[in-house]
PQR file of N, CA, C, O and H, with PARSE charges and radii, in Angstrom:
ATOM      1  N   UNK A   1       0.837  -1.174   0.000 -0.4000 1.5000
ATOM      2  CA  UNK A   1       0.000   0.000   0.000 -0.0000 2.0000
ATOM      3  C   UNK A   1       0.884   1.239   0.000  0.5500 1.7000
ATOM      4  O   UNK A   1       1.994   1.227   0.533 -0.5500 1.4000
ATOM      5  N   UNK A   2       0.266   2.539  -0.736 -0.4000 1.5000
ATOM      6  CA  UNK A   2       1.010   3.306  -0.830 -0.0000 2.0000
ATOM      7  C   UNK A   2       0.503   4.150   0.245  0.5500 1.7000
ATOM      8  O   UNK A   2      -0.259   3.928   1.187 -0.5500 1.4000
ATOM      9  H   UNK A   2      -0.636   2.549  -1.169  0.4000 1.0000
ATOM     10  N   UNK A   3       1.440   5.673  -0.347 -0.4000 1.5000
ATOM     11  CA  UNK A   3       0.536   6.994   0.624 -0.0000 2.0000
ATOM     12  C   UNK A   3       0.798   8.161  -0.007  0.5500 1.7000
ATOM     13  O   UNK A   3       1.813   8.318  -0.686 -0.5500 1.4000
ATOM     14  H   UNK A   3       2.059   5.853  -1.111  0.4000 1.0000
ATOM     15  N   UNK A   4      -0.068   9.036   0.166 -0.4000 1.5000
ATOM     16  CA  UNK A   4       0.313  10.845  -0.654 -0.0000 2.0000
ATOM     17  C   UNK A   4       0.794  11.501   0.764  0.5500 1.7000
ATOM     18  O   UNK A   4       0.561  11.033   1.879 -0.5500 1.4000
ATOM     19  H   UNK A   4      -0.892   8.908   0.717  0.4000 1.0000
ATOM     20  N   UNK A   5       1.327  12.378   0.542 -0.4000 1.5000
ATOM     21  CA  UNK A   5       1.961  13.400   1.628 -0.0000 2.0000
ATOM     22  C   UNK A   5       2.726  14.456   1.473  0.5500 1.7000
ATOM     23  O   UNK A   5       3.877  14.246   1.091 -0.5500 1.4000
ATOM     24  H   UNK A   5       1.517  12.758  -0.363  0.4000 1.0000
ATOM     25  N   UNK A   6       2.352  15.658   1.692 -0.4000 1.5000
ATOM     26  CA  UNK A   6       2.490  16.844   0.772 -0.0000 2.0000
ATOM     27  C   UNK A   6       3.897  17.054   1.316  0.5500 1.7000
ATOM     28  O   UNK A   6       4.273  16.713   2.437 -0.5500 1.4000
ATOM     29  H   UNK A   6       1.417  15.828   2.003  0.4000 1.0000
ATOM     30  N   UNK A   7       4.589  17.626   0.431 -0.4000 1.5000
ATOM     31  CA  UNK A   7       5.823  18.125   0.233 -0.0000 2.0000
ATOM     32  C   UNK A   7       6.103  19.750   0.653  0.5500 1.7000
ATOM     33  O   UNK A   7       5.224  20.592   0.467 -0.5500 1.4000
ATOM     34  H   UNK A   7       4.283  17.904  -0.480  0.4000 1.0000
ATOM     35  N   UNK A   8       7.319  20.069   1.193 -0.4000 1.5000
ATOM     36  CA  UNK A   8       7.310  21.904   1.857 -0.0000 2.0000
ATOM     37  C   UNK A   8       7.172  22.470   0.702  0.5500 1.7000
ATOM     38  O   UNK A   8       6.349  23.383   0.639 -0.5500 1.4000
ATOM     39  H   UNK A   8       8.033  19.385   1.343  0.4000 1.0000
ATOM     40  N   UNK A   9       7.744  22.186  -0.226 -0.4000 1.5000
ATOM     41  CA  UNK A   9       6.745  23.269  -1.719 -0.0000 2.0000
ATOM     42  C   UNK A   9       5.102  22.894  -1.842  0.5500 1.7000
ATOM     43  O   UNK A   9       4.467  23.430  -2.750 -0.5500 1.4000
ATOM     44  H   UNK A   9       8.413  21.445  -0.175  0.4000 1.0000
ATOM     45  N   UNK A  10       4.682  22.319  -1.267 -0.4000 1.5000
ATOM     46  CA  UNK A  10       3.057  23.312  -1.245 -0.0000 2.0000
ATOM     47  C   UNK A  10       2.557  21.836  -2.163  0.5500 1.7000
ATOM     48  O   UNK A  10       1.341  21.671  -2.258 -0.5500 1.4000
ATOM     49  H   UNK A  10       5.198  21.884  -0.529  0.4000 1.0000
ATOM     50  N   UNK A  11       3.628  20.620  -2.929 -0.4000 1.5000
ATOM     51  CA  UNK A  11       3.072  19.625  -3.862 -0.0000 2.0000
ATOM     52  C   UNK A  11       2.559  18.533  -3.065  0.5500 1.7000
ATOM     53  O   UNK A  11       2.187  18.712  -1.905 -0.5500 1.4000
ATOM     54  H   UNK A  11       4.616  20.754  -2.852  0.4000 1.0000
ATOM     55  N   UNK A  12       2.520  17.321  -3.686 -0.4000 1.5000
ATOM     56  CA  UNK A  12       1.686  16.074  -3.333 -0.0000 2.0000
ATOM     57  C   UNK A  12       2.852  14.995  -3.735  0.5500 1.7000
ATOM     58  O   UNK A  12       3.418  15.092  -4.824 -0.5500 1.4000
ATOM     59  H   UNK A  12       2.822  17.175  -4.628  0.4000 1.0000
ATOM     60  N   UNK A  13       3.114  14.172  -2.990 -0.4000 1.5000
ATOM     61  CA  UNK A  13       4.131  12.989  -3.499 -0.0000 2.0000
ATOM     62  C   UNK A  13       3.165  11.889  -3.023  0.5500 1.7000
ATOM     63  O   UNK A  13       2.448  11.841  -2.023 -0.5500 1.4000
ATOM     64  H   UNK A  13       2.654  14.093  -2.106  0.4000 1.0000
ATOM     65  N   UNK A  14       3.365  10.988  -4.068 -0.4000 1.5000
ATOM     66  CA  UNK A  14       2.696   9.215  -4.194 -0.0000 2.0000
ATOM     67  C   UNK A  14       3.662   8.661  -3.770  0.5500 1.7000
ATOM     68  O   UNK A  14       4.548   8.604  -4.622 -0.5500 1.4000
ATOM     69  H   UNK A  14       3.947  11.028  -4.880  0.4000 1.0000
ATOM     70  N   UNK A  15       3.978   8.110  -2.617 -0.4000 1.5000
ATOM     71  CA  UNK A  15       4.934   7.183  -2.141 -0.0000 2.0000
ATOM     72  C   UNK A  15       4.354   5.680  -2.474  0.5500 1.7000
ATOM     73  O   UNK A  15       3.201   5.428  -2.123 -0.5500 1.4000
ATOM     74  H   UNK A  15       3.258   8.156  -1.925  0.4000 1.0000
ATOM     75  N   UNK A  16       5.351   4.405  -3.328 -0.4000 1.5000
ATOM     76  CA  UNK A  16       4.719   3.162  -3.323 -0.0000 2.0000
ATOM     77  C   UNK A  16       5.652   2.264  -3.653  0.5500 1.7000
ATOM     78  O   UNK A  16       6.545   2.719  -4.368 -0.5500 1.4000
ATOM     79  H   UNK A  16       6.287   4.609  -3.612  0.4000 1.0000
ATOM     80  N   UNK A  17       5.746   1.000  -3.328 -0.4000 1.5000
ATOM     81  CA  UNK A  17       6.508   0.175  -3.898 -0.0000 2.0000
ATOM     82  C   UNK A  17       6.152  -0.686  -4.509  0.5500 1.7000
ATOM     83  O   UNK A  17       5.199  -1.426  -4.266 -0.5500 1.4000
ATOM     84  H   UNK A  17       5.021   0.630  -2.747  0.4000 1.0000
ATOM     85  N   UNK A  18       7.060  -0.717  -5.622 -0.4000 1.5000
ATOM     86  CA  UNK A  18       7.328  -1.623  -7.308 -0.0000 2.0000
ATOM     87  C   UNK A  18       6.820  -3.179  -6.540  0.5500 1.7000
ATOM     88  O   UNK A  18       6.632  -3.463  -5.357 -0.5500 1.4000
ATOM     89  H   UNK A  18       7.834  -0.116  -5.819  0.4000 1.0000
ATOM     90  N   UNK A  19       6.671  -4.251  -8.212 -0.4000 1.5000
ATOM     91  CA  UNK A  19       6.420  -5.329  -7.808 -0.0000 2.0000
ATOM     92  C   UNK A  19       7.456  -5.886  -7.108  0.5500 1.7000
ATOM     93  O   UNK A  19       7.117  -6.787  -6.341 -0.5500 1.4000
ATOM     94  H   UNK A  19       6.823  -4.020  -9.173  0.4000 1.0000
ATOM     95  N   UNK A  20       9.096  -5.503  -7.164 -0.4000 1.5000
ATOM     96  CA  UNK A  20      10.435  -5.881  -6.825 -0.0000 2.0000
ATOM     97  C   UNK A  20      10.352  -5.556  -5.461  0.5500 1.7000
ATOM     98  O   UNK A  20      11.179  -6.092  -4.724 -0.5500 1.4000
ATOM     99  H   UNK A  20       9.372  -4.772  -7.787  0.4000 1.0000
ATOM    100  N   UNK A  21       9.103  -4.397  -4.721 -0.4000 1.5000
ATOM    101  CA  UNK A  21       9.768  -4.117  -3.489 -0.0000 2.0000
ATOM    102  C   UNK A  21      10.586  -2.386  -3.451  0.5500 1.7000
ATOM    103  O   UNK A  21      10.738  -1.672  -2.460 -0.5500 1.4000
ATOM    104  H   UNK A  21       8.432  -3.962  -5.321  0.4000 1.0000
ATOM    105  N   UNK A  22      10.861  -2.198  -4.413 -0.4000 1.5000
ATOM    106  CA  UNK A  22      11.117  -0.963  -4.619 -0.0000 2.0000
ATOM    107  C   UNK A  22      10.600   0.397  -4.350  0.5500 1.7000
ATOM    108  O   UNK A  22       9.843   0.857  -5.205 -0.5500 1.4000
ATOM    109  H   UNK A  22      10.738  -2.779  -5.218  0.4000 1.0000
ATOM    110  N   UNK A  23      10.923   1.254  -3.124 -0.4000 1.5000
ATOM    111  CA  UNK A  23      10.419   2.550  -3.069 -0.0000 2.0000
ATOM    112  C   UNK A  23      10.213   3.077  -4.235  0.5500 1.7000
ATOM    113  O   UNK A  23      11.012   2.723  -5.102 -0.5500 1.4000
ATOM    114  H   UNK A  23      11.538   0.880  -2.430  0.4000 1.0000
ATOM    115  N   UNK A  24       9.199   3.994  -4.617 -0.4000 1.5000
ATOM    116  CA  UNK A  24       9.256   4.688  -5.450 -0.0000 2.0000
ATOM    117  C   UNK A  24       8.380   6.139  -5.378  0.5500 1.7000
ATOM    118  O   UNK A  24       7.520   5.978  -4.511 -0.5500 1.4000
ATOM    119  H   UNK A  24       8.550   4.282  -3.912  0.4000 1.0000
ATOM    120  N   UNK A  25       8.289   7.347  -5.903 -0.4000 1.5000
ATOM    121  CA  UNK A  25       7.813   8.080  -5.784 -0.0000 2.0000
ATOM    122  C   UNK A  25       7.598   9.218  -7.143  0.5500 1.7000
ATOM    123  O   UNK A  25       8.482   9.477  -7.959 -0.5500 1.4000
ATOM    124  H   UNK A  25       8.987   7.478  -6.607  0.4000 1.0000
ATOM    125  N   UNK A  26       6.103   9.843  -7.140 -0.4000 1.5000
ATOM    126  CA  UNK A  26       5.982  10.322  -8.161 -0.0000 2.0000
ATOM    127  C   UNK A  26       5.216  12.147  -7.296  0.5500 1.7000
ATOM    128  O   UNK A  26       4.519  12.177  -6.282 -0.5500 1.4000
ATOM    129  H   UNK A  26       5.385   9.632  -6.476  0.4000 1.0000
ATOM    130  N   UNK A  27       5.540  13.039  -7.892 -0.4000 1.5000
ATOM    131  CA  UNK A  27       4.936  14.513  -7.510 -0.0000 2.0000
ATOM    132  C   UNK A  27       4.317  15.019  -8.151  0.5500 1.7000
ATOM    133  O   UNK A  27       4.688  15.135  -9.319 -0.5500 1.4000
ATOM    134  H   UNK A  27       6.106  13.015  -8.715  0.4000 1.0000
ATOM    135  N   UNK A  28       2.646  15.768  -7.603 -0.4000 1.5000
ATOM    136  CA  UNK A  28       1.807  16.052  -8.699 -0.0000 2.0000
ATOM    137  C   UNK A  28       1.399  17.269  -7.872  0.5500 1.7000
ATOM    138  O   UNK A  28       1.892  17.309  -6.745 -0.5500 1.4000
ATOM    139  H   UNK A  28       2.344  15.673  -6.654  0.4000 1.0000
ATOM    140  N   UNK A  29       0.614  18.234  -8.214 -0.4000 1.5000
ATOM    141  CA  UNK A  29       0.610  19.275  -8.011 -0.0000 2.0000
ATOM    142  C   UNK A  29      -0.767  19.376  -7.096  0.5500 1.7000
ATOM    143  O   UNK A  29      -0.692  20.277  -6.261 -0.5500 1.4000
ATOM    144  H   UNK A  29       0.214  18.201  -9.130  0.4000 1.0000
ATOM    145  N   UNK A  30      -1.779  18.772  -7.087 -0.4000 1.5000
ATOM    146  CA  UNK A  30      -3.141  18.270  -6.124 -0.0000 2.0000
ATOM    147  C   UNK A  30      -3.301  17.235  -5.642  0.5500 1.7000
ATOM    148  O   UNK A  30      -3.305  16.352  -6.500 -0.5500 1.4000
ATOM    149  H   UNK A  30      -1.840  18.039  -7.765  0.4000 1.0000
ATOM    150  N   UNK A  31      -3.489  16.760  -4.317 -0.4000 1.5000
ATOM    151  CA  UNK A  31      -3.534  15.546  -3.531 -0.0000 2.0000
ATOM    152  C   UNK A  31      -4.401  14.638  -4.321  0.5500 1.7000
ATOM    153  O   UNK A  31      -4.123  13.443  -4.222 -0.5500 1.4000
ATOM    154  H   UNK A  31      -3.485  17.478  -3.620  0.4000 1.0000
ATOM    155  N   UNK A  32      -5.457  14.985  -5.131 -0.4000 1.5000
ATOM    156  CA  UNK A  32      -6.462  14.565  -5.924 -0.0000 2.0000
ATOM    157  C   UNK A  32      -5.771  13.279  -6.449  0.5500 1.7000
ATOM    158  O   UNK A  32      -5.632  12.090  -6.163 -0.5500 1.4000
ATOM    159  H   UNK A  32      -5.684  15.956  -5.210  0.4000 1.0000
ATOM    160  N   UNK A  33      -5.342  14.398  -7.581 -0.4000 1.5000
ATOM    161  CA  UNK A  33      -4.405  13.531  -8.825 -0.0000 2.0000
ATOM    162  C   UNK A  33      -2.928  12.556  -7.871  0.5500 1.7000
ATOM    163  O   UNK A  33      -2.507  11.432  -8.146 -0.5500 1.4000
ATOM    164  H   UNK A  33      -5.455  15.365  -7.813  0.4000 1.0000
ATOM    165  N   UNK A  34      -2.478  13.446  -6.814 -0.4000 1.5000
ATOM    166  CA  UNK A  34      -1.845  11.914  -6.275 -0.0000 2.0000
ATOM    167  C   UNK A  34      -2.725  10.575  -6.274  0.5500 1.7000
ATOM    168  O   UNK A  34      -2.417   9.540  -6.863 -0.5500 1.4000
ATOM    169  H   UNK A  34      -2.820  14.358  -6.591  0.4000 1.0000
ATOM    170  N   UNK A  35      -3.717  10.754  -5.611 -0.4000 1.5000
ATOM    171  CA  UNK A  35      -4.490   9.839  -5.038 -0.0000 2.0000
ATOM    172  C   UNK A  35      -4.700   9.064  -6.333  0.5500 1.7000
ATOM    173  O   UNK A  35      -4.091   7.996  -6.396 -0.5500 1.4000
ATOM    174  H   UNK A  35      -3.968  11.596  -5.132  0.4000 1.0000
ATOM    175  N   UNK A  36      -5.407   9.386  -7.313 -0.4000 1.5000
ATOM    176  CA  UNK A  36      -5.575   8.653  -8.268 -0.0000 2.0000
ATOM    177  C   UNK A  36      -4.308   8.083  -9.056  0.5500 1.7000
ATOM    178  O   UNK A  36      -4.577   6.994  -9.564 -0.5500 1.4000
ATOM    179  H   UNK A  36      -5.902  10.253  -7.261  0.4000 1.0000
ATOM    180  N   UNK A  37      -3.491   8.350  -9.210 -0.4000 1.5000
ATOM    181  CA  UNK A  37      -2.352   7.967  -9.830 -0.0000 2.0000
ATOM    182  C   UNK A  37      -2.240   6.838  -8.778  0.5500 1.7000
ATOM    183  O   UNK A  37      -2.609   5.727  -9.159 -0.5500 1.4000
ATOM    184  H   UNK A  37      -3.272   9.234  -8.798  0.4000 1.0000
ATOM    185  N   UNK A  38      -1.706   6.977  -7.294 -0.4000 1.5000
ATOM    186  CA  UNK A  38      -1.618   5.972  -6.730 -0.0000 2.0000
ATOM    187  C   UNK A  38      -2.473   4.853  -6.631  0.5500 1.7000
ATOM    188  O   UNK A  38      -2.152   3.821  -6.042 -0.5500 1.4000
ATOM    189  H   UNK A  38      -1.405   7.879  -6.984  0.4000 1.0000
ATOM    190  N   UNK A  39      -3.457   5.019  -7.145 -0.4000 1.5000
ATOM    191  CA  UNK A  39      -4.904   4.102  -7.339 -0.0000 2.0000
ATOM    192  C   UNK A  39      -4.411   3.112  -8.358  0.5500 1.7000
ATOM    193  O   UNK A  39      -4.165   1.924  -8.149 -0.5500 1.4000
ATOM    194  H   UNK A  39      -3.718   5.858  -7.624  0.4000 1.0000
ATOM    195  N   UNK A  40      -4.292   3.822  -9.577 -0.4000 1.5000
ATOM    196  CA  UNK A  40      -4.451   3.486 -10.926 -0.0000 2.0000
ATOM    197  C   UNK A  40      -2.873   2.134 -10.627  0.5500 1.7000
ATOM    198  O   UNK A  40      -2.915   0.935 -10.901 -0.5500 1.4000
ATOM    199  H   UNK A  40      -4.492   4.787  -9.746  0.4000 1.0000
ATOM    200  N   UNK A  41      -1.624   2.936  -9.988 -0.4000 1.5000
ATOM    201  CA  UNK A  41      -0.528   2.620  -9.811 -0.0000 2.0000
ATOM    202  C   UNK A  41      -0.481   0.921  -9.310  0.5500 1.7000
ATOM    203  O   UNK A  41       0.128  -0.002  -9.852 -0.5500 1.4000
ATOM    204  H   UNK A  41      -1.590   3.910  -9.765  0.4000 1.0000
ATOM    205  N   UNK A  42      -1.329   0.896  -8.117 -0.4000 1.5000
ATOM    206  CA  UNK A  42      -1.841  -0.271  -7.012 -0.0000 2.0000
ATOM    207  C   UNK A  42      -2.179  -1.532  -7.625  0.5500 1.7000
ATOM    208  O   UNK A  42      -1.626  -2.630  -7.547 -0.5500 1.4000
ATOM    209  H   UNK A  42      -1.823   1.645  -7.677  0.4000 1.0000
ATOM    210  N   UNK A  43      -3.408  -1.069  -8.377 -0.4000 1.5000
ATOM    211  CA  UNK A  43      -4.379  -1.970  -8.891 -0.0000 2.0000
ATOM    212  C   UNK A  43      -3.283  -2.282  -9.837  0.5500 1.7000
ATOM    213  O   UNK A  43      -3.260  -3.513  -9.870 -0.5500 1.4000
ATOM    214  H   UNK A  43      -3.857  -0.178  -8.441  0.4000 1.0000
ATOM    215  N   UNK A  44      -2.393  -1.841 -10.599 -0.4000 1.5000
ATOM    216  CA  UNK A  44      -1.123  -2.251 -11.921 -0.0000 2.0000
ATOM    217  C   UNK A  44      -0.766  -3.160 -11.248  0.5500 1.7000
ATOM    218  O   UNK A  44      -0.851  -4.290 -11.727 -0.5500 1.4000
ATOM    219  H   UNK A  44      -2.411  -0.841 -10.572  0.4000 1.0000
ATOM    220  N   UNK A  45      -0.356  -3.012 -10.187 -0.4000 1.5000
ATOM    221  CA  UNK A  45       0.887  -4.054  -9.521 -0.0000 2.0000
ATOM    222  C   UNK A  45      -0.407  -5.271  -8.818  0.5500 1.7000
ATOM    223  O   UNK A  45      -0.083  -6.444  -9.008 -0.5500 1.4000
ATOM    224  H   UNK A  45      -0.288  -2.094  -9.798  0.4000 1.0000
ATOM    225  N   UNK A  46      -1.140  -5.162  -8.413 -0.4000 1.5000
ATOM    226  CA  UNK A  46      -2.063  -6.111  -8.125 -0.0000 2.0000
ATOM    227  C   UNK A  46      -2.482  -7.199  -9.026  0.5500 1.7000
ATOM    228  O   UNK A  46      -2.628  -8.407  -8.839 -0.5500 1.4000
ATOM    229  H   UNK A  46      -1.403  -4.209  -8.259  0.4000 1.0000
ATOM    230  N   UNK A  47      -2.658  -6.320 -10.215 -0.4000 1.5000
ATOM    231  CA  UNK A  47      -3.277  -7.403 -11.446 -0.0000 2.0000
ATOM    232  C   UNK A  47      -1.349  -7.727 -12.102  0.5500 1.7000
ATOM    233  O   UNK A  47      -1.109  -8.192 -13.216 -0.5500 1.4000
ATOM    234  H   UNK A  47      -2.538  -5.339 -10.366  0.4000 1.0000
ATOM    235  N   UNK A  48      -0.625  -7.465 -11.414 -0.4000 1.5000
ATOM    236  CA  UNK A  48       0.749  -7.696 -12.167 -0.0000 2.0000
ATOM    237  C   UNK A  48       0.953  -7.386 -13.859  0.5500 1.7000
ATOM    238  O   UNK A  48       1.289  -8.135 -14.776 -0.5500 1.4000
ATOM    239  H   UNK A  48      -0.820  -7.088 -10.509  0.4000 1.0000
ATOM    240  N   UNK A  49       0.584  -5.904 -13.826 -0.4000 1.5000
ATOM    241  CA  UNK A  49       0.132  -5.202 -15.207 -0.0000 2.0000
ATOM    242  C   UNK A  49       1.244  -4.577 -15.269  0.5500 1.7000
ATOM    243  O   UNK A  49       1.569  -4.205 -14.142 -0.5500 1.4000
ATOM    244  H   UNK A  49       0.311  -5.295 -13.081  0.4000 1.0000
ATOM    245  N   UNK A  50       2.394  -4.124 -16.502 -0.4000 1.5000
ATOM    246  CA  UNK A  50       3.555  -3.608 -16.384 -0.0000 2.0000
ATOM    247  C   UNK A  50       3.449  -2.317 -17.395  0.5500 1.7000
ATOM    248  O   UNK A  50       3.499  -2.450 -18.617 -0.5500 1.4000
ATOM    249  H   UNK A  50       2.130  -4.427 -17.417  0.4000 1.0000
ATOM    250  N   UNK A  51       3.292  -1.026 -16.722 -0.4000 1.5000
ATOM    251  CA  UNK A  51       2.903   0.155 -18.175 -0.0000 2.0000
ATOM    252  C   UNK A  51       4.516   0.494 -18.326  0.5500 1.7000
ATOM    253  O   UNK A  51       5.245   0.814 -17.387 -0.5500 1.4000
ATOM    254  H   UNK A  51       3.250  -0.918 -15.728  0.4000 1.0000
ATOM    255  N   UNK A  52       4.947   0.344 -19.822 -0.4000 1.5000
ATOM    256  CA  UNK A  52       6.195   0.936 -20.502 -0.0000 2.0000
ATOM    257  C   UNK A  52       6.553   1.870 -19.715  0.5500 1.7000
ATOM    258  O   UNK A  52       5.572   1.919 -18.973 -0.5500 1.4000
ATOM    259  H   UNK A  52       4.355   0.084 -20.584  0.4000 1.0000
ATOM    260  N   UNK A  53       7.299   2.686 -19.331 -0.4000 1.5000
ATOM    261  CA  UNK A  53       7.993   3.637 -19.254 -0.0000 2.0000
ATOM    262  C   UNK A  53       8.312   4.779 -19.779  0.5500 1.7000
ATOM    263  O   UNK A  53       8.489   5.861 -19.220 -0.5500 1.4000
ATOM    264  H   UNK A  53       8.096   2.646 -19.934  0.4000 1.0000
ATOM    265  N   UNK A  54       8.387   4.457 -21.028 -0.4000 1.5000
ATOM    266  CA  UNK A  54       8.579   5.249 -22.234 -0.0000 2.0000
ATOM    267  C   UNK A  54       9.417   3.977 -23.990  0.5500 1.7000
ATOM    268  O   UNK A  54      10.232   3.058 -23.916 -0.5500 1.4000
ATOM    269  H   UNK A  54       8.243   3.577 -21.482  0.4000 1.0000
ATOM    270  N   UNK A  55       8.994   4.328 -24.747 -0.4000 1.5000
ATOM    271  CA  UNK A  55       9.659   4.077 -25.895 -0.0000 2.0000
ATOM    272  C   UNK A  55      10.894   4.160 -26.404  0.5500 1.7000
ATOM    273  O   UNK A  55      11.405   5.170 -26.889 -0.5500 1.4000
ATOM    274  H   UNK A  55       8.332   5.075 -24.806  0.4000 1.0000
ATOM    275  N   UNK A  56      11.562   2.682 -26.251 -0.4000 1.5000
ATOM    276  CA  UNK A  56      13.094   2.873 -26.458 -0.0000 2.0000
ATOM    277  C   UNK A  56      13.236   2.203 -27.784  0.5500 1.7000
ATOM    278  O   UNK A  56      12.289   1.815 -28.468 -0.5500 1.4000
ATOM    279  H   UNK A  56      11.148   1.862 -25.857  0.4000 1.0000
ATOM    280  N   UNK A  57      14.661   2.086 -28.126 -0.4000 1.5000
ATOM    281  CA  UNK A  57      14.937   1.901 -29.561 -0.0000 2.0000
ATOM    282  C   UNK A  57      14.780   0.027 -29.532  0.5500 1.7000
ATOM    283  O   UNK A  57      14.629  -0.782 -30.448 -0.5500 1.4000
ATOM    284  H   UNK A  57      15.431   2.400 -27.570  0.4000 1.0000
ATOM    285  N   UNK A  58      14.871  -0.098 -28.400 -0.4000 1.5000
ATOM    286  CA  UNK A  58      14.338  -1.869 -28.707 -0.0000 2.0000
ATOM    287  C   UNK A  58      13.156  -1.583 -29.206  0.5500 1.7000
ATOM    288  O   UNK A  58      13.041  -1.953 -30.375 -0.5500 1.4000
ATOM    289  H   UNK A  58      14.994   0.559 -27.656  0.4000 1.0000
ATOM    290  N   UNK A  59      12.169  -1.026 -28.726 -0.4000 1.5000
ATOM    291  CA  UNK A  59      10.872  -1.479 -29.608 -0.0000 2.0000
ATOM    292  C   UNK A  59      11.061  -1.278 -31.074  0.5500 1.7000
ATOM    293  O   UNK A  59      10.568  -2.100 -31.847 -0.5500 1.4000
ATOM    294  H   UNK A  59      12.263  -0.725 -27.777  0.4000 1.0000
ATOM    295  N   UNK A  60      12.015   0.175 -31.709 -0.4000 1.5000
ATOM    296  CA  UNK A  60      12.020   0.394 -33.246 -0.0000 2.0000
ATOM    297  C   UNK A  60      12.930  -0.990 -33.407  0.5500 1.7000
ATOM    298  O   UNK A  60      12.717  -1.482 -34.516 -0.5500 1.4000
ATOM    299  H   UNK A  60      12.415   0.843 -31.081  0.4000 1.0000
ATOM    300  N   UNK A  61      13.691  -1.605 -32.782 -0.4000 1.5000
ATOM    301  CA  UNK A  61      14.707  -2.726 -33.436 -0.0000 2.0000
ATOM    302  C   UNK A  61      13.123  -3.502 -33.806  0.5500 1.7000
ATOM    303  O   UNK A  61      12.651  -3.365 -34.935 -0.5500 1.4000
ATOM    304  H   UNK A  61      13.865  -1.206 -31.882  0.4000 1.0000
ATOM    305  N   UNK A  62      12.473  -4.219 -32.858 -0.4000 1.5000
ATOM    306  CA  UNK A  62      11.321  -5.105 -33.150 -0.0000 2.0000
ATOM    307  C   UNK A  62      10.772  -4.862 -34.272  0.5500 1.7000
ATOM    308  O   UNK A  62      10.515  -5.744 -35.092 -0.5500 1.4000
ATOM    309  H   UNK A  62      12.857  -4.330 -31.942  0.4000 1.0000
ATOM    310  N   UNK A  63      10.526  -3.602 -34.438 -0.4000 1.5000
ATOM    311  CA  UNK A  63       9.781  -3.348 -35.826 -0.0000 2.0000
ATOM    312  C   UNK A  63      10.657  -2.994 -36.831  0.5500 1.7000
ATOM    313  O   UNK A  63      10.600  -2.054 -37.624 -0.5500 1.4000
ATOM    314  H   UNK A  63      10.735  -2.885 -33.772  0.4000 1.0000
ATOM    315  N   UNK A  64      11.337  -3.721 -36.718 -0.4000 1.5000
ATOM    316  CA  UNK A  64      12.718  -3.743 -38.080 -0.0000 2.0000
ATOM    317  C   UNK A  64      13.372  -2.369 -38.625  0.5500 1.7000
ATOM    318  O   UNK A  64      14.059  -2.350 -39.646 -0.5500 1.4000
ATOM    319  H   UNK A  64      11.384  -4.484 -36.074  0.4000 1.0000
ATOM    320  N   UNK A  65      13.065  -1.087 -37.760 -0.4000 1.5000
ATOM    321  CA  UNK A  65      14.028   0.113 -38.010 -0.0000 2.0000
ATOM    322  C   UNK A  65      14.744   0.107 -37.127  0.5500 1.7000
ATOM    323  O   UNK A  65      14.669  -0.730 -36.227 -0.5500 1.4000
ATOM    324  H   UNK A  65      12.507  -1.102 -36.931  0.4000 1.0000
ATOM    325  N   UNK A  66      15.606   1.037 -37.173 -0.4000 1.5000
ATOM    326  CA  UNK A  66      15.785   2.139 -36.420 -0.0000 2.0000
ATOM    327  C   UNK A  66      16.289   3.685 -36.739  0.5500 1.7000
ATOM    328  O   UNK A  66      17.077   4.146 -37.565 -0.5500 1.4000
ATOM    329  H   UNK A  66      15.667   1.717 -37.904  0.4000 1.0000
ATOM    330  N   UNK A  67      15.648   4.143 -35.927 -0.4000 1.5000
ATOM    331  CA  UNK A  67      15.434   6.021 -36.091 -0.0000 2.0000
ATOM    332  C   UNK A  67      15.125   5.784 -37.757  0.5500 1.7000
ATOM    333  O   UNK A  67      15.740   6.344 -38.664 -0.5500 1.4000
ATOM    334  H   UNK A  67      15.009   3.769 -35.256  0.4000 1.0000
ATOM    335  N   UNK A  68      14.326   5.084 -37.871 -0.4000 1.5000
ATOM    336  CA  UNK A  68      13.580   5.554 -39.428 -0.0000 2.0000
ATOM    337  C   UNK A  68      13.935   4.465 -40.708  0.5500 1.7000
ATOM    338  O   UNK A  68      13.081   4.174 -41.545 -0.5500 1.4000
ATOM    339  H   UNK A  68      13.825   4.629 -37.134  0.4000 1.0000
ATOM    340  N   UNK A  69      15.098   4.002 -40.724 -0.4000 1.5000
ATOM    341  CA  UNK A  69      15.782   3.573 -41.046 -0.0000 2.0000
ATOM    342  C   UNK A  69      15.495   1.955 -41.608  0.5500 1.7000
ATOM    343  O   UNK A  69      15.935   1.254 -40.697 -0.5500 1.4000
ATOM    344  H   UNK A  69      15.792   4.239 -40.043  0.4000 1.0000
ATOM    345  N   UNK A  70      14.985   1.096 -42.637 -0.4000 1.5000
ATOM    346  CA  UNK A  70      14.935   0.113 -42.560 -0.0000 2.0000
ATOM    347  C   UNK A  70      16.283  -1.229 -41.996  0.5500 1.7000
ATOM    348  O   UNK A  70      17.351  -0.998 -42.563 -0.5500 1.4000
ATOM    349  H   UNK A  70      14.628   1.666 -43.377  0.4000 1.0000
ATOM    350  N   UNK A  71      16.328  -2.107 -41.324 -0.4000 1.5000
ATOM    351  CA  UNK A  71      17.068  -2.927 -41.037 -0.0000 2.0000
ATOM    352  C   UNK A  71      17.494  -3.762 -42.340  0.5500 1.7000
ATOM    353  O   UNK A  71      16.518  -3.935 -43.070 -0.5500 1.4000
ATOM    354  H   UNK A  71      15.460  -2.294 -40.864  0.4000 1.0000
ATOM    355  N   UNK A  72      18.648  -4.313 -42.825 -0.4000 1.5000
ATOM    356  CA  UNK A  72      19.006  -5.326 -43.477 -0.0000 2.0000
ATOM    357  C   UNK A  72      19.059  -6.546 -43.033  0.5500 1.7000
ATOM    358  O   UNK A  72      19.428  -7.457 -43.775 -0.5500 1.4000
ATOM    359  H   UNK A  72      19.441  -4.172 -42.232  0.4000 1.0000
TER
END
């Protein structure tokens, strides 16, 4: 289980840990949107659901480019 808990700049931090066990923490600007992020966050790791991170060049290798580029 996680927790929100406002920060001395006036923000909101989602405190939670990864499926590994891992602290982690994210800052949002309304306790609101902590709360829900940490919601959305929970239920991920509950149903053992893994959201990308962001888009790296392994995925363009998979799809046979890279940076644009067809593979030989």
């Amino acid at each position: 289980m996680g927790h929100v808990v406002k920060t001395p700049a006036g923000t909101f931090r989602a405190n939670w840990r990864d499926a590994s066990g891992r602290q982690k923490a994210k800052t949002f600007p309304t306790r609101r949107q902590a709360a829900a992020f940490l919601a959305e966050t929970e239920t991920a790791i509950a149903r053992r659901v893994r959201r990308p991170a962001r888009r790296t060049s392994a995925v363009r290798e998979v799809r046979g480019t890279v940076a644009g580029v067809p593979q030989r």
